[in-house]
ROKE-282527 format. One line per field, with one value per residue (C-alpha): residue in three letters; x, y, z. Coordinates in steps of 0.5 Angstrom, whole numbers, plus 500, padded with zeros to 3 digits. Layout:
code	[ALA/...] $
c1	[X/...] $
c2	[Y/...] $
c3	[Z/...] $
***
This chain:
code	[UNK/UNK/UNK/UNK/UNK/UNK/UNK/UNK/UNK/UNK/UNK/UNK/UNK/UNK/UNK/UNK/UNK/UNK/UNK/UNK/UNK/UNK/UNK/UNK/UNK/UNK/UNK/UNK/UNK/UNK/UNK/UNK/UNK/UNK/UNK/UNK/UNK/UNK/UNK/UNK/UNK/UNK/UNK/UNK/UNK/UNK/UNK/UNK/UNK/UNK/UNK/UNK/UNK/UNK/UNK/UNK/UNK/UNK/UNK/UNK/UNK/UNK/UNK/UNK/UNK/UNK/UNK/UNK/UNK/UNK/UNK/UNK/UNK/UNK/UNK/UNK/UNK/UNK/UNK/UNK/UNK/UNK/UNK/UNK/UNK/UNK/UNK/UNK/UNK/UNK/UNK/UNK/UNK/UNK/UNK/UNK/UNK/UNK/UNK/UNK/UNK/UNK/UNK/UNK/UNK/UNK/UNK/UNK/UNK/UNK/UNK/UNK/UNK/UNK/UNK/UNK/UNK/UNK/UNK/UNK/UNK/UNK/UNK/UNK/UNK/UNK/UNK/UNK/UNK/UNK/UNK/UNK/UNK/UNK/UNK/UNK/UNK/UNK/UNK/UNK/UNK/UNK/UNK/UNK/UNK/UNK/UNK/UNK/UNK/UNK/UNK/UNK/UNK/UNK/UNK/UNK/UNK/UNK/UNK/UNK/UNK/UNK/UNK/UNK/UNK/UNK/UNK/UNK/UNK/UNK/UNK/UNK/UNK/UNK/UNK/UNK/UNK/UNK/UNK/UNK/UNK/UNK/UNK/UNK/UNK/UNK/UNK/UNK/UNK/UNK/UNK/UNK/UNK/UNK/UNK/UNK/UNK/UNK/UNK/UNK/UNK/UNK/UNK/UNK/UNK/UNK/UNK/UNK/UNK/UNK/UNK/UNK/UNK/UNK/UNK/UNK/UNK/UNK/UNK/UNK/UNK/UNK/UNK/UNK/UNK/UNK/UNK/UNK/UNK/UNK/UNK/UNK/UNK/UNK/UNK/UNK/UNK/UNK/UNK/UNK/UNK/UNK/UNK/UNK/UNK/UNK/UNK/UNK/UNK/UNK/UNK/UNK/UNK/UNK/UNK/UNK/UNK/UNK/UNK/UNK/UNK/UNK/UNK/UNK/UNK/UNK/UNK/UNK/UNK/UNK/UNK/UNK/UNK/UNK/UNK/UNK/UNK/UNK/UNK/UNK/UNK/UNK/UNK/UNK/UNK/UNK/UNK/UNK/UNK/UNK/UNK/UNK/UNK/UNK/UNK/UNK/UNK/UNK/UNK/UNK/UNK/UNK/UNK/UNK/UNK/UNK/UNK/UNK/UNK/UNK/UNK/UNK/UNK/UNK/UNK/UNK/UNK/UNK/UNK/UNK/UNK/UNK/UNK/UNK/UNK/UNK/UNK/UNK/UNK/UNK/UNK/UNK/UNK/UNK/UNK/UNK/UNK/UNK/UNK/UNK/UNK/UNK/UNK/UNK/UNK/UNK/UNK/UNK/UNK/UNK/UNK/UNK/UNK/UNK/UNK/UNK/UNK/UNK/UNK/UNK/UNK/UNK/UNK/UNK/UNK/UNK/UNK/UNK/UNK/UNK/UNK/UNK/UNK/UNK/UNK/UNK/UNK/UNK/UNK/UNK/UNK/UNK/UNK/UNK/UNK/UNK/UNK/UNK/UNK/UNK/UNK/UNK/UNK/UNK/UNK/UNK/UNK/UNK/UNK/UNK/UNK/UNK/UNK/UNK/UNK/UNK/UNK/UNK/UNK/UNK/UNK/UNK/UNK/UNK/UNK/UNK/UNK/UNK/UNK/UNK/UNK/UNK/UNK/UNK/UNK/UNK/UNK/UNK/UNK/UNK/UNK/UNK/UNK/UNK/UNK/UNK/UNK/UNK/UNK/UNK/UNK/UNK/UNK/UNK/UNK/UNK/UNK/UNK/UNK/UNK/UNK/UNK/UNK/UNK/UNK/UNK/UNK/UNK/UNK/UNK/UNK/UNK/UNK/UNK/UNK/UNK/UNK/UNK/UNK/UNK/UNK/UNK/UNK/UNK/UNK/UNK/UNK/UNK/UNK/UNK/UNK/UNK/UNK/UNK/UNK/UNK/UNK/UNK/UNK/UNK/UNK/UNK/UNK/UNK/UNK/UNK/UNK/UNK/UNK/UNK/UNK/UNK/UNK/UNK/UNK/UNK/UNK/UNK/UNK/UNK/UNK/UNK/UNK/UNK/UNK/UNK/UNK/UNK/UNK/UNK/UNK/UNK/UNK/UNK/UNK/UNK/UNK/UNK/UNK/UNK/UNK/UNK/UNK/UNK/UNK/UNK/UNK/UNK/UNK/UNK/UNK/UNK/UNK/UNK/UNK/UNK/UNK/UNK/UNK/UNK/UNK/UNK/UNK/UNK/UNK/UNK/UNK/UNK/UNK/UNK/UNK/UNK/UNK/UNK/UNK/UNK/UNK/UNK/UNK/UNK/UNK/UNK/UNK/UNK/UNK/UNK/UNK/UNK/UNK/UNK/UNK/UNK/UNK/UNK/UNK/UNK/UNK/UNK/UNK/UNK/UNK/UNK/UNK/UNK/UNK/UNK/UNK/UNK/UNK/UNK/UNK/UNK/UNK/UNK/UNK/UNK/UNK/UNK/UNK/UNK/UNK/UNK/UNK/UNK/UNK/UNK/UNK/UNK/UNK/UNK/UNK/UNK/UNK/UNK/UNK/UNK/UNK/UNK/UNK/UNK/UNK/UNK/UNK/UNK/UNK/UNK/UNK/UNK/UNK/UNK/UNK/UNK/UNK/UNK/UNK/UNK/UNK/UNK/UNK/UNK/UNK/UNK/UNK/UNK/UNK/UNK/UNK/UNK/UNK/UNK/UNK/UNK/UNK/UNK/UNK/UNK/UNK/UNK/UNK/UNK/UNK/UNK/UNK/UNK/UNK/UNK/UNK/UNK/UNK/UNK/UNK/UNK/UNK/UNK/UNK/UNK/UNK/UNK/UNK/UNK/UNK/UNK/UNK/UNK/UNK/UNK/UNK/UNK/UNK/UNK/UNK/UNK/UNK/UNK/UNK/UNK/UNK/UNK/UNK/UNK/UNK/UNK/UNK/UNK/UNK/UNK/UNK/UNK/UNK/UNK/UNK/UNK/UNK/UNK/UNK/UNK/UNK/UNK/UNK/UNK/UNK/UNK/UNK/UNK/UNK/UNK/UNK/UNK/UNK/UNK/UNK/UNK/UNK/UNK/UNK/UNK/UNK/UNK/UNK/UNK/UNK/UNK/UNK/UNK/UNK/UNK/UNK] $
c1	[503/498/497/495/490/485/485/482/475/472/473/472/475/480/486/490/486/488/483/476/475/475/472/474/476/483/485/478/476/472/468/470/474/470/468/471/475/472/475/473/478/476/478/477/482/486/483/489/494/492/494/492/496/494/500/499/503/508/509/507/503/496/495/488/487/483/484/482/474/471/464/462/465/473/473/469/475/472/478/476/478/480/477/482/484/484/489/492/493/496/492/497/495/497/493/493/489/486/485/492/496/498/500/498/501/498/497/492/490/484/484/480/478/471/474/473/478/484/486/485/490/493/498/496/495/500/500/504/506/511/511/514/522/526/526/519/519/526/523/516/519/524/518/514/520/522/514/514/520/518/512/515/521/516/512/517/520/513/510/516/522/520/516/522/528/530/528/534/535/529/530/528/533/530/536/535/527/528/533/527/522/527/529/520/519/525/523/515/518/522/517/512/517/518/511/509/516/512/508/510/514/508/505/499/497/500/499/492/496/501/502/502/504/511/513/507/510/504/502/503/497/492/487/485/484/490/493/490/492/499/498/496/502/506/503/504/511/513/509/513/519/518/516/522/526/523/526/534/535/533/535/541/542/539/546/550/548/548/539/535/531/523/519/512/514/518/512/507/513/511/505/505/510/506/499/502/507/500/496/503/502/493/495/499/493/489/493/493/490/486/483/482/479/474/473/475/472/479/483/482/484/490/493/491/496/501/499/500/507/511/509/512/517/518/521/526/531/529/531/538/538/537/541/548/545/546/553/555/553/546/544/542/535/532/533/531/525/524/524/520/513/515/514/507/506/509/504/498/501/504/496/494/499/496/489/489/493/489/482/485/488/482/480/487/488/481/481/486/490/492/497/501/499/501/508/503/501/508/510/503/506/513/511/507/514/519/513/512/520/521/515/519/525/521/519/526/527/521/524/531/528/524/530/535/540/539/545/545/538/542/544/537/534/538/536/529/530/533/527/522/526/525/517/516/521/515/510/513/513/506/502/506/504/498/493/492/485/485/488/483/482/484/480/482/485/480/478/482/484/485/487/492/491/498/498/499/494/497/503/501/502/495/494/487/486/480/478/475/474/467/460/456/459/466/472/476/482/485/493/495/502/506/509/515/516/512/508/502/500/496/492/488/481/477/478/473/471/468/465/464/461/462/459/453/451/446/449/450/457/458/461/463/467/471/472/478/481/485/493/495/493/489/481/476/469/464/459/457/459/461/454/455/461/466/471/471/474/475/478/481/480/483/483/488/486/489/489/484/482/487/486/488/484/485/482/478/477/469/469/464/468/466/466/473/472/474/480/485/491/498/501/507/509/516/513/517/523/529/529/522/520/525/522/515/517/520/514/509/502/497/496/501/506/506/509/516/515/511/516/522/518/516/525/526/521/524/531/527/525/531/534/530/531/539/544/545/552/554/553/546/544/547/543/536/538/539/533/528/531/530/522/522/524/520/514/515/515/509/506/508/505/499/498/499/495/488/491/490/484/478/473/465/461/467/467/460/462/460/464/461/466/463/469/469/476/477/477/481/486/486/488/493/496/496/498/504/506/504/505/510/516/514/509/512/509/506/504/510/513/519/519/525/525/522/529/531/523/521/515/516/510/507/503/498/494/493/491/486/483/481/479/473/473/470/477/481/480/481/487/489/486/489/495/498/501/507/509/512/505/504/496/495/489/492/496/491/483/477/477/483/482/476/479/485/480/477/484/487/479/480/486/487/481/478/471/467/468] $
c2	[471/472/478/477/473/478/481/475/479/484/492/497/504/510/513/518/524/520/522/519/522/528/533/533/526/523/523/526/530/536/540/546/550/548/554/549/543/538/534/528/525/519/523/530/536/541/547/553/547/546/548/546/548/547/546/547/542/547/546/553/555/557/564/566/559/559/558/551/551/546/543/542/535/537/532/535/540/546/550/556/556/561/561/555/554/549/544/538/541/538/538/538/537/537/535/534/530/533/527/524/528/526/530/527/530/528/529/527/530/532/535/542/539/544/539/532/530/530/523/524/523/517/520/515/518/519/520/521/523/528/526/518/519/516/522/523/515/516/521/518/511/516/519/514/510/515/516/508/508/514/509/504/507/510/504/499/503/504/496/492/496/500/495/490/496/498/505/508/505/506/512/512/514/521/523/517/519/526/523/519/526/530/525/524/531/532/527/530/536/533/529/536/539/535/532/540/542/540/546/550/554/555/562/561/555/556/562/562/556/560/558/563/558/557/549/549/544/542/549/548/543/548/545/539/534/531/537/536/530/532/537/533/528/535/536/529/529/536/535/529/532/538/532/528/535/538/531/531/538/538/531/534/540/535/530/535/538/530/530/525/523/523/517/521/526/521/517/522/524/517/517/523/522/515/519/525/518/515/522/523/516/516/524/519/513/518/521/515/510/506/512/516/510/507/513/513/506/504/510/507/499/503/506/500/496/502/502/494/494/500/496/490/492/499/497/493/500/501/493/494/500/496/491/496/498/491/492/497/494/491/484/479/477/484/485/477/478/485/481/476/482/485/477/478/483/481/474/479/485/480/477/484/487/480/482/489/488/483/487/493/489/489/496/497/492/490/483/478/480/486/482/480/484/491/493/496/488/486/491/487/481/484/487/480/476/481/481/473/473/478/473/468/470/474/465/463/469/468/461/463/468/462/458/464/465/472/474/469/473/479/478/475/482/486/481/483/490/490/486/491/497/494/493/499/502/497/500/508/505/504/510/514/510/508/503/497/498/505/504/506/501/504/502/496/497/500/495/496/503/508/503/506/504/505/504/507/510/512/517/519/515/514/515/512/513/510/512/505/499/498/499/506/513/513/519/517/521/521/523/524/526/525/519/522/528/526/534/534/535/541/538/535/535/530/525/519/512/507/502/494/491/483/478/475/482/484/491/496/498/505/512/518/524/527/534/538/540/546/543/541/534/531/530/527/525/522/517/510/507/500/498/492/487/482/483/490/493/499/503/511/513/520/524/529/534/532/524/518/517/512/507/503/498/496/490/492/488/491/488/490/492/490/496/496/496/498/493/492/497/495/490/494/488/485/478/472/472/466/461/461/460/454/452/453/447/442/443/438/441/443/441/436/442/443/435/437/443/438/432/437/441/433/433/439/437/430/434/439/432/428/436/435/429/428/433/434/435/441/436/435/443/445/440/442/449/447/443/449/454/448/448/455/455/451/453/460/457/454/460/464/459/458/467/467/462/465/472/469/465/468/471/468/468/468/461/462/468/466/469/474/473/467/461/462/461/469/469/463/465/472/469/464/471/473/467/468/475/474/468/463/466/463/458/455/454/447/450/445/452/451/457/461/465/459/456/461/462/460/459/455/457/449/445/450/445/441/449/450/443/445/452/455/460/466/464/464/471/472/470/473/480/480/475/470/475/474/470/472/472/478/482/484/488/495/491/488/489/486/483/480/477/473/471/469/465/462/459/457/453/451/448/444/444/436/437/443/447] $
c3	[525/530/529/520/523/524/516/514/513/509/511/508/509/508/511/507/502/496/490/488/482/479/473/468/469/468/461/459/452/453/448/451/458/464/469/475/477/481/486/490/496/501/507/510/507/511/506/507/506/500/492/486/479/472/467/459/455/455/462/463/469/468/471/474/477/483/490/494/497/500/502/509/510/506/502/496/493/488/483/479/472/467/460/457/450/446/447/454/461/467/473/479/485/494/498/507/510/516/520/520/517/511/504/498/492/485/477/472/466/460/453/450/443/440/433/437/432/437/440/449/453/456/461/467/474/478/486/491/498/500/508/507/506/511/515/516/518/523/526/527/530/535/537/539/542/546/549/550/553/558/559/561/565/570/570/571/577/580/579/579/582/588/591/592/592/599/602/600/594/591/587/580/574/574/568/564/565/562/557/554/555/551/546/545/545/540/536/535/533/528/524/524/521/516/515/514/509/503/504/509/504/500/501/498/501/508/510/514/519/522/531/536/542/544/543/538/532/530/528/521/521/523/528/524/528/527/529/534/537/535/541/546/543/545/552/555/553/556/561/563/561/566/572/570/571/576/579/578/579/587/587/585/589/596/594/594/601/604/605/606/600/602/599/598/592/589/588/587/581/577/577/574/569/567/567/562/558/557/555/550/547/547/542/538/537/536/529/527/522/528/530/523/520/526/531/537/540/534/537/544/542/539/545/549/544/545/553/552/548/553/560/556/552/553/561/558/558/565/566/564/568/575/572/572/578/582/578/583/590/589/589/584/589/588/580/580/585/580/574/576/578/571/568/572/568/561/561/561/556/550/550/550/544/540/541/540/534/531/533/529/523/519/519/516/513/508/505/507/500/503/508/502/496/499/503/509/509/509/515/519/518/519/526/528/526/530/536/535/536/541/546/544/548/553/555/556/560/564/564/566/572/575/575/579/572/572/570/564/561/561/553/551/554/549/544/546/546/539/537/540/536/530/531/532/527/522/527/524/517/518/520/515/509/506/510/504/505/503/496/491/486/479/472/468/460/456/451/445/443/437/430/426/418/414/406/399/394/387/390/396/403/407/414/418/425/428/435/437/432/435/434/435/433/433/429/423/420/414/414/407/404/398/397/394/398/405/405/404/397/396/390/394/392/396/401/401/406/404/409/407/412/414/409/410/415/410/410/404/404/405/402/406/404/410/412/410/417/418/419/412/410/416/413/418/420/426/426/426/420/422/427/427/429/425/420/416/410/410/403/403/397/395/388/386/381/374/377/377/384/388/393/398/403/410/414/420/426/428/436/441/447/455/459/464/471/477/480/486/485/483/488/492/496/496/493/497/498/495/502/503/496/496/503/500/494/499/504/503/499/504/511/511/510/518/519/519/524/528/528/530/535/539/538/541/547/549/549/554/557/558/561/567/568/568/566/558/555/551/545/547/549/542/538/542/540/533/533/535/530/525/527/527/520/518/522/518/512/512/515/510/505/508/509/501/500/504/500/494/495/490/494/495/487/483/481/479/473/466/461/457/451/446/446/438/434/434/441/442/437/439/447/444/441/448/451/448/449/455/460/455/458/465/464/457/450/453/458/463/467/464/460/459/466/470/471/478/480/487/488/480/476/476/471/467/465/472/475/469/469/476/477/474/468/474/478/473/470/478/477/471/472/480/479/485/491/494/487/480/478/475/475/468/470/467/462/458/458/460/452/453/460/458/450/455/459/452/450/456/457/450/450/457/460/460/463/463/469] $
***
């Protein structure tokens, strides 16, 4: 967990071209076709990689569009429009950043209306990236395996191996060492070609970005800076590689002719191979999200992570390959007296891994929330644990080299290697998806939406629409039909409204006749004929020629609604799985939730204890094993609870948020409506957390009114807007309004709490 420690702290940041804004807006109305499309993204973006297509509700493409510019910095995009005609269009958009690389695909969409009578679309926005799949990933991870396992092979020989090694026998595994370099080479060769495939096909938006050089397969990138450090990536690893061949074939040829095999060229090889490893995986930090978020001064901290993790865990390969050696005529002292440099050099790596990662977590990570609330977050914490676990075994390793057992710590050496692969299979998953700090918030509901009012007046049916029950200028619309045939009657003659304020308002009731609109039986007006809140009536009149006027008259809830905000983005986290959440209820709550990890950590050193003094039995060494899985079963679900819990915590000035909404009767009974709709499934009618999807929920939902007697009102609209991380507890930000939070808030103060808070 040592590295999730460092995210609990502010940072604010981008990584990915993820849109900002955009003009038109998302689901906008205009009067008229715009001359351009303007788009905002967070980073720089790679212009002739770029495409940009407009649709019409049809899902016909739009001829003329044209396309993508940019301002000087890349992240303001400009798109020219054709003259469009009435009616909802697409936008469609493809973006690569030019920082780290990675493809961002998206749609959103606005509406031409000259009448402002049509409702505006309510498509959310939708974004996507083409370059995460599984190949993309697969890739990635054997590229940056393979470059530390490069490093680490050749660092081995040189620190650990040849200084203890007789002379002829200190020749470095030169076929495995070019192995690694072809396999890294290969690898990056294999993620561009797949990261580019969501363009590289796209003449019109990849033609300007075609390479010239041999081996150049970061050539569709064009020279962006990402592409750039790709480059160097390649550079390094070839380089190496051409050492590392250079190496087997005259070592080849010289075994062939019986010669002897010189020390200073074999040397002067590794060092090589080790400075060209370090520039491939310095290419590598820099296109990362450490690098393209905090410059270079972060890319630096990065490549000492990586420099860190292959002199740790990339030498591994290289120490089972000693080991087969001894297996063929070598000893147990040399491999023992080579473990023990090495172990010298793992006790000041591992620290260096922990520190750099926990240096950088912030930047990518943001708010402690992050940890929990965003897969990104979960693949942080997954890294920290496989790393956590991966020291642990290095410990009774470098307990086992101490003590001469070198043959038992074999296995535990390729438990550690299987260990480290999955690490960085996480570390790949990470530098291909969105950092959790990147996300961008997405607005919260709308307050309320369009009112449609239904009913009968004579023998026609009446359809109301009202754009927004609320104060100011709003649209209405009237649909009439026949009641008996359902088509518009063509005898209509007049369509009328009338207003009736509130009582005690003071207002007069108001009389306004609609316009007829060009589709047969749709009448509408604009303006602001409900000014003021509380409970209107609203009657549509219509008269038909040869008929007394009919009508029909509605209730209509006038509120004045709080404008929606921005809030945190949906959570893609994986939420907690069923054994820990178990482990979570039966911990004891708070820092007591340590004592039983503790108390089983003091079992299993008084078993190291009476180890040194007597020799144990089997009995005794299984139950010290037992014991020290149980601690770290337990010590990781505290952690875990602990992690959720800093995730969770509201941040600094929410406790003192007032509600806007007054705790009238309306505003209880409309959260008690919600309530129910809502939460009663899991929390129960009363509240107790028995409700019927409660049974099997780990950890269970708990006593509401004890939470709402304890919170204050600004942490417990917190928790409703943003919901519980790594719990079932939902966020309803885009799911009920700013409204409906805070009349939640009102019924939940009014019915539980006992003081005032």
């Amino acid at each position: 967990m040592g590295l999730a420690l460092g995210a609990i702290g502010p940072g604010a940041s981008n990584a990915h071209s993820e849109l900002v804004s955009s003009d038109p807006p998302a689901n906008a109305t205009l009067p008229k076709s715009p001359t351009a499309l303007h788009l905002k993204f967070t980073e720089s973006i790679d212009v002739p990689t770029a495409a940009v297509r407009l649709v019409d509700e049809n899902e016909a493409e739009i001829a003329g569009v044209g396309p993508v510019t940019a301002d000087a910095s890349g992240t303001a995009a400009t798109v020219a429009l054709p003259e469009l005609k009435p009616g909802v269009y697409a936008v469609n958009y493809r973006v690569t950043s030019a920082v780290d690389g990675h493809v961002t695909a998206g749609v959103f969409a606005f509406l031409i209306d000259p009448t402002g009578t049509q409702p505006a679309p309510t498509v959310a926005a939708q974004v996507s990236s083409p370059s995460a799949d599984a190949a993309t990933i697969a890739a990635r991870w054997l590229s940056l395996a393979a470059t530390l396992v490069l490093f680490g092979l050749a660092f081995f020989w040189l620190v650990s191996a040849r200084p203890v090694l007789l002379a002829g026998a200190r020749t470095a595994p030169w076929l495995t060492i070019a192995a690694a370099g072809v396999v890294a080479v290969g690898g990056l060769a294999v993620y561009h070609t797949q990261a580019a495939r969501s363009f590289a096909s796209d003449a019109a938006g990849h033609g300007a970005h075609q390479g010239g050089i041999p081996l150049d397969f970061a050539a569709p990138f064009g020279w962006t800076p990402f592409a750039i450090a790709m480059r160097v990536a390649e550079a390094g690893t070839l380089a190496a590689l051409a050492i590392a061949i250079s190496r087997v074939v005259p070592l080849d040829e010289g075994s062939r002719r019986g010669e002897t095999r010189r020390d200073g060229p074999e040397r002067t090889a590794l060092v090589l191979v080790l400075l060209f490893a370090t520039i491939g995986l310095a290419g590598i930090s820099l296109a990362g999200h450490a690098a393209s978020l905090g410059g270079l001064g972060f890319g630096a901290l990065d490549l000492a992570h990586l420099l860190a993790v292959g002199a740790w865990l990339g030498v591994l390969p290289a120490i089972l390959l000693l080991a087969w050696r001894r297996r063929r005529g070598g000893s147990d002292a040399t491999l023992s007296a080579a473990l023990r440099r090495h172990s010298g050099v793992a006790t000041v790596a591992a620290p260096i891994v922990a520190l750099t990662g926990i240096a950088n977590s912030p930047l990518v990570l943001g708010q402690a929330r992050g940890l929990v609330a965003t897969d990104y977050g979960n693949l942080v914490l997954a890294k920290a644990l496989l790393f956590s676990v991966a020291f642990a075994i290095g410990s009774a390793n470098h307990f086992l080299v101490e003590r001469g057992a070198v043959r038992r710590m074999l296995p535990l050496l390729g438990a550690e290697l299987a260990i480290a692969a999955l690490a960085v299979s996480a570390a790949a998953f990470m530098v291909t998806i969105v950092p959790a700090a990147s996300r961008q918030p997405v607005l919260s509901a709308s307050a309320i939406g369009t009112e449609h009012l239904y009913g009968t007046a004579g023998n026609s049916t009446v359809h109301v629409a009202v754009t927004l029950p609320a104060p100011g200028n709003q649209q209405y619309q009237v649909v009439v039909a026949d009641a008996a045939s359902g088509a518009p009657p063509s005898n209509v003659q007049k369509v009328f409204l009338r207003f009736v304020p509130p009582s005690g308002s003071g207002l007069p009731a108001d009389r306004i006749e609609l316009a007829a609109q060009p589709q047969p039986g749709l009448y509408a007006v604009s303006g602001a004929y409900t000014p003021t809140v509380g409970a209107w009536t609203v009657d549509a009149v219509v008269r038909r020629a040869g008929q007394r006027d009919a009508s029909v008259s509605f209730p209509l809830s006038v509120i004045q609604p709080l404008p929606p905000r921005r809030v945190p983005p949906p959570e893609t986290g994986i939420g907690v799985p069923l054994p820990l959440g178990a482990m979570w209820v039966l911990l004891p709550a708070g820092p007591l939730g340590w004592l039983p990890t503790v108390i089983a950590l003091l079992g299993v050193a008084a078993i190291g204890l009476m180890a040194r003094r007597r020799a144990l039995s089997a009995r005794w060494r299984a139950a010290g094993i037992v014991l020290l899985l149980f601690a770290i079963s337990l010590g990781i679900g505290a952690g875990s609870r602990a992690v959720v819990e800093a995730a969770n915590a509201p941040p600094a000035g929410t406790a003192a948020v007032l509600n806007p909404v007054a705790p009238d009767a309306a505003s209880v009974k409309r959260g008690e409506d919600i309530y129910l709709a809502n939460c009663a499934a899991c929390h129960g009618v009363n509240g107790a957390g028995d409700g019927p999807t409660a049974e099997w929920m780990f950890p269970p939902p708990g006593s509401l009114p004890a939470a709402v007697d304890t919170l204050t009102t600004g942490d417990l609209q917190y928790r409703i807007t943003n919901g519980l991380a790594g719990t079932r507890m939902p966020a309803f930000a885009v799911t009920l309004s700013e409204n409906d939070r805070w009349d939640l808030v009102n019924y939940l103060r009014a019915r539980w709490t006992k003081g005032t808070k």
